[in-house]
C-alpha positions in Angstrom: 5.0 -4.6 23.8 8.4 -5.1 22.1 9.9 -5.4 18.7 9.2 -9.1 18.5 6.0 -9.5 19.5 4.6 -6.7 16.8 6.7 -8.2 14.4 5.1 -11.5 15.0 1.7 -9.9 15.0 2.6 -8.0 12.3 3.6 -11.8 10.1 0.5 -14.0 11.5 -1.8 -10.7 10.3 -0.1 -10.9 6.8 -0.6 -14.9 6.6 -4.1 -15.0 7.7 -4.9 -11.7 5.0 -3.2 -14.5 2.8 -5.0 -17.4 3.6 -8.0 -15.1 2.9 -7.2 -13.7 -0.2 -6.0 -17.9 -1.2 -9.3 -18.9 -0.5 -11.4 -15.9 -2.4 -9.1 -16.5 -5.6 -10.3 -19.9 -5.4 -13.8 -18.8 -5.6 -13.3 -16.9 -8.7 -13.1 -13.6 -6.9 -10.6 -10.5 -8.5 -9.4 -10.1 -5.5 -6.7 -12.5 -4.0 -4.0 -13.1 -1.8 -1.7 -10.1 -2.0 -5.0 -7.9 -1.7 -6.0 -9.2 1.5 -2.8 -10.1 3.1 -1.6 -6.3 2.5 -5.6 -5.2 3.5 -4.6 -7.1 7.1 -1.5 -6.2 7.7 -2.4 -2.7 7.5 -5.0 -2.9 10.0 -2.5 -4.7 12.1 -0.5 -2.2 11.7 -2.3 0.7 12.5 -3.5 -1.5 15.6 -0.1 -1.9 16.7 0.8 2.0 16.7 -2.3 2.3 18.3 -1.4 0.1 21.3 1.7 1.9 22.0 0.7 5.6 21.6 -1.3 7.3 24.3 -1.6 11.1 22.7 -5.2 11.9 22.7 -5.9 13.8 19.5 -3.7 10.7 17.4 -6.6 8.7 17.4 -8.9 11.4 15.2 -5.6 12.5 13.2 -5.6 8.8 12.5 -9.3 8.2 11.2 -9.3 11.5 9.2 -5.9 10.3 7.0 -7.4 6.6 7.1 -10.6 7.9 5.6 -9.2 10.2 3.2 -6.8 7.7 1.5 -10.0 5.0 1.5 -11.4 7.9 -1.1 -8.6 8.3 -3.2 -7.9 4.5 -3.2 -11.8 4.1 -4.2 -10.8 6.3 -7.4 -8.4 3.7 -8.6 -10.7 1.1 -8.3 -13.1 0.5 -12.1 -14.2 -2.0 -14.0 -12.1 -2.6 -17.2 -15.3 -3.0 -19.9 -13.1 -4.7 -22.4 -12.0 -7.8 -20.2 -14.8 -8.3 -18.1 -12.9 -7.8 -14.7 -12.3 -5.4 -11.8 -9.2 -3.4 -12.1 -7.0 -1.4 -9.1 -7.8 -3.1 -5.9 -4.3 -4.4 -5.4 -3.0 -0.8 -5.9 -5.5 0.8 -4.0 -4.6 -1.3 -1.0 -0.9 -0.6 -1.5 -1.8 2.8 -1.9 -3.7 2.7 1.8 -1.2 1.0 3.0 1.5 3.8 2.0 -0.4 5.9 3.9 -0.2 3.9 7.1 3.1 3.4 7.0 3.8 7.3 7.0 1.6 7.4 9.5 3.2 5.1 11.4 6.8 6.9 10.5 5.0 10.1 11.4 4.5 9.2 15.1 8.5 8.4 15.1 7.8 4.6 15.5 10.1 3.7 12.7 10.4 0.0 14.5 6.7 -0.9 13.4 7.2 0.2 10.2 10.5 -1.8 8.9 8.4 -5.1 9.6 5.8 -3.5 7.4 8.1 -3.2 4.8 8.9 -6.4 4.6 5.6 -8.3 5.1 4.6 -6.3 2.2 7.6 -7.5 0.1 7.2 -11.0 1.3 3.2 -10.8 0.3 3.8 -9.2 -3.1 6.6 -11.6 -4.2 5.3 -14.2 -3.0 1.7 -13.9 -3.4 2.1 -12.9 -7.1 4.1 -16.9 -7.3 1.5 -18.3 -5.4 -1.5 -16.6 -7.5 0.1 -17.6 -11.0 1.1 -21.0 -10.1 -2.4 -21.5 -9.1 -4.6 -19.3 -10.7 -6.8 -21.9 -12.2 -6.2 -24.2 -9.6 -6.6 -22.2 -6.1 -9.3 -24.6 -4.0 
């Protein structure tokens, strides 16, 4: 697998977590397009490594971190009482997908994680235009 087809995976992951997270705005749902683009492109990501590693104990090293930041993210996650709304899953997805990305830099395979980077920066920039432009108006 080379640099441009994980970069490519890596994109179509981050715009179908997008059209997603476009569609459950539309419904009314707190959780939107940057949410699930970054939620996919995560798992993509930590597919990706997976594909090109073959070390046996990574796959457990893996699950443990992957867990562990899934109950710290939880933590961020509450519901905001005074404006009737769920608060933190945006950061707790960034947050989880930190934690890949170091995972991913851990294993020394620095070329999966620079297209990371920047589908993240593409969905947060432009999913936060997209979601105000819209957000009475998504489907």
């Amino acid at each position: 697998m080379n640099y441009l087809e994980i970069s490519l995976k890596l994109l179509a992951a981050s715009v179908i977590g997008g059209i997603i997270g476009f569609e459950r705005k539309g419904r009314g749902k707190y959780v939107g397009i940057k949410t699930h683009a970054i939620l996919c492109l995560a798992n993509c990501a930590l597919s990706a490594l997976g594909t090109v590693l073959n070390l046996e104990q990574l796959p457990r090293i893996i699950a443990g971190a992957i867990q562990g930041i899934g109950f710290i993210g939880a933590g961020i996650i509450f519901y905001n009482d005074s404006e009737g709304r769920i608060q933190g899953f945006t950061s707790s997805i960034i947050l989880w997908l930190t934690a890949v990305i170091g995972l991913i830099c851990g294993t020394t395979y620095y070329w999966i994680a620079l297209p990371v980077i920047l589908c993240y920066i593409l969905i947060i920039t432009l999913g936060a235009r997209i979601e105000e432009k819209y957000q009475n108006n998504i489907l």
